[in-house]
N, C-alpha and C positions, 0 to 999 in steps of 0.2 A: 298130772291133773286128770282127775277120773274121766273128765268129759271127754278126751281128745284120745286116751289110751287104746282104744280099738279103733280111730281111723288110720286109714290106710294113707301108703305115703301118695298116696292121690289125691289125698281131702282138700276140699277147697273150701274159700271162706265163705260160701254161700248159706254154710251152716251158722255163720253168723252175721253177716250184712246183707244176706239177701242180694248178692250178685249171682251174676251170671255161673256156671261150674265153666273152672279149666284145670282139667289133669293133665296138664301136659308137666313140663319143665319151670314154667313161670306158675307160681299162681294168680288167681284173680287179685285184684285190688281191694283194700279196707275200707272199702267207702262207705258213705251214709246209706241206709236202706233207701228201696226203691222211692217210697212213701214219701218221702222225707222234702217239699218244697225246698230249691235250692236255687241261688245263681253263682257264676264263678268267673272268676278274672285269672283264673288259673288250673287247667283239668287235664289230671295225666290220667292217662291212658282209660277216658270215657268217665272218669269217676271227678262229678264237684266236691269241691273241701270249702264251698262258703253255703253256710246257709244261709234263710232270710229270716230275719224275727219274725216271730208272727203273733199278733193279741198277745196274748198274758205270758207266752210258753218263755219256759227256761230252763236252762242246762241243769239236770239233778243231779246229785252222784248219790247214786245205791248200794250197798252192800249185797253180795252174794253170799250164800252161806260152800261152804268148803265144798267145791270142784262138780258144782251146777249150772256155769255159765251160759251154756243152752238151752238147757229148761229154763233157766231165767228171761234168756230172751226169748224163746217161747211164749212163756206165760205172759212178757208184756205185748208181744203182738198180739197175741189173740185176743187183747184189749182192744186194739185197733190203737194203738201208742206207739210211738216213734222212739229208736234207742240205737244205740252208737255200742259197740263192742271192738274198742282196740285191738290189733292184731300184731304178732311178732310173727317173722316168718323164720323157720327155723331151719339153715342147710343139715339135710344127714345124705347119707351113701347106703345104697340098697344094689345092691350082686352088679356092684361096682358102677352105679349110675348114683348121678345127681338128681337131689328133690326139693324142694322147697315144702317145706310142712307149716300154714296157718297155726297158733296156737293164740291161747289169748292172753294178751299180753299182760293185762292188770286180771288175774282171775277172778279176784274177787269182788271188783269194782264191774258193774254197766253205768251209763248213762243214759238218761232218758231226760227227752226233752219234751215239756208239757206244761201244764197250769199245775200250780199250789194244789187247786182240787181234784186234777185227776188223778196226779201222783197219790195223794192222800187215799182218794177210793182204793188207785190200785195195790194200796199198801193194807186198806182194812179188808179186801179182798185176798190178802197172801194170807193165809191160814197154814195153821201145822197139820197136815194130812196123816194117818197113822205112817209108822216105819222112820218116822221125821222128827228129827228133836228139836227144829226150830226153823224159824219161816226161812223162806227160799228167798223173801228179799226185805231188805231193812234203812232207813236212813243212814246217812253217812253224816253226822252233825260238822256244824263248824265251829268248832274248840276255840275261835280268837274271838268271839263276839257271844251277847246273850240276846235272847228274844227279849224284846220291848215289854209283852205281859206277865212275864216273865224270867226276872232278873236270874234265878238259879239254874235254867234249862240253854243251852243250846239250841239254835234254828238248824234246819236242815241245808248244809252247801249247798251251794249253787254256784255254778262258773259264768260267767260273762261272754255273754256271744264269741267276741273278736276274741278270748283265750282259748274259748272251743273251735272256734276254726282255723287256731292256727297250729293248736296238739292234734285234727283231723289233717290238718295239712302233711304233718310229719308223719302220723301212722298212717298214712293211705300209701306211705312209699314201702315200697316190696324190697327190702334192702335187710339181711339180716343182720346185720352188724348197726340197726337200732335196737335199744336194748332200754329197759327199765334200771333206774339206776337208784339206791341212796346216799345220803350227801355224806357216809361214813366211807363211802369207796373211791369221791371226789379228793383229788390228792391234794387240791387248795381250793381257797374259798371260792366261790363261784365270781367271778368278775363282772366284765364290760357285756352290757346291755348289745349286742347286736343283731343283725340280718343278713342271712346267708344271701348272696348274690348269684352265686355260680352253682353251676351242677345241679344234683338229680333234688338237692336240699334248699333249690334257690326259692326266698320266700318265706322260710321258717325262719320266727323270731326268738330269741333265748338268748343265757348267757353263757358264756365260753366257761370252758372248765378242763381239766386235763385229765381223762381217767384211762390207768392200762397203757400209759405213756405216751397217751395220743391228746391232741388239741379236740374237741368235739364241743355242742352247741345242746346245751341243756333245756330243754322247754318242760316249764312249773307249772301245775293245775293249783296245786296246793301241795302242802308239809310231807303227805306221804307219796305223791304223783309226779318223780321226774323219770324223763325221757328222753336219752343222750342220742344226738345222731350217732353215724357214722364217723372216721376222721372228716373233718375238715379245714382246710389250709387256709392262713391268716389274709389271704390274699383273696379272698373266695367270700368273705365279710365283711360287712362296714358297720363302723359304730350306728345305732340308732336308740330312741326312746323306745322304755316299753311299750306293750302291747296293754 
């Protein structure tokens, strides 16, 4: 991904959530920017994964165009707008030390969470600037449903609070072996609805699935957005209703 290719195995995720920098061995946490009104019944390592509704605002999914995910989130903070960037942390081996490298896990997707109308400004506001063959950020429409004035067009997604904090609950864990997954790599159909109880996963909602010959806990934004834990052991979940 162009964005990430010149950092160094030091880079921390402050290039995209706005935390604190740690070059050490761990990196920082994926959490919500600073900005970002929050409360939690649940915060590892200083970072909340619940937010509070607030007036009108809701969860957007945007499109990035190919391998701008920081100018992206650039350009929407300098809006003074709130946006959520997934993170994968990725182990490699450099003159034989361990690193942990932030990448972004959905590249072509951000989130921003705001009103109908600011998103809309900020979208007639993304222009094609020369050197550029198309805007830096786009609607992600929702393909199952039509707009009401509109029978032929598609509205723009939107996620539901409790599913946005409970897909921040899972990317805010520093664990490389969460991973982006499609349901062609799922080696059976996704099952029982559960909730991790145990471990570094306890808390995240999703449904079990078996991928790479492991039991793991899939959590669904929508059709193209899953995100498999770690293993997780049957013993370590209990059945529950969605989210």
């Amino acid at each position: 991904m162009e964005d990430t290719t010149n950092l160094s195995p030091k880079a921390d995720a402050s290039l995209y959530n706005g935390q604190p920098s740690d070059t050490g061995l761990l990196c920082p946490s994926a959490g919500l920017i600073s900005r970002m009104p929050s409360t939690s019944d649940d915060v590892r390592n200083g970072v909340s994964v619940e937010n509070v509704p607030v007036g009108n605002k809701q969860w957007f999914v945007l499109r990035v165009s190919y391998g701008r995910i920081i100018k992206a989130k650039a350009f929407i903070e300098t809006k003074g707008l709130e946006c959520y960037v997934p993170l994968r942390y990725k182990e490699v081996r450099k003159q034989g030390k361990k690193r942990i490298i932030p990448t972004a896990l959905l590249p072509s997707l951000i989130f921003v969470h705001e009103s109908a109308e600011q998103v809309e400004t900020l979208l007639h506001d993304n222009k094609v600037v020369a050197n550029e063959s198309r805007p830096l950020l786009s609607y992600y429409f929702d393909h199952t449903i039509h707009r009401q004035d509109n029978p032929n067009r598609n509205p723009p997604l939107t996620i539901r609070d409790e599913a946005m904090n409970n897909f921040i609950r899972l990317t805010s864990i520093k664990n490389p072996h969460i991973i982006p997954v499609t349901s062609n790599i799922i080696q059976f159909k996704l099952g029982d609805n559960v909730v991790v109880t145990e471990g570094e996963f306890k808390g995240v909602h999703g449904r079990v699935a078996r991928i790479a010959g492991q039991q793991r806990v899939i959590v669904e934004l929508f059709d193209e957005c899953l995100v498999a834990t770690a293993y997780v052991p049957r013993e370590a979940m209990k059945l529950c209703n969605r989210i």
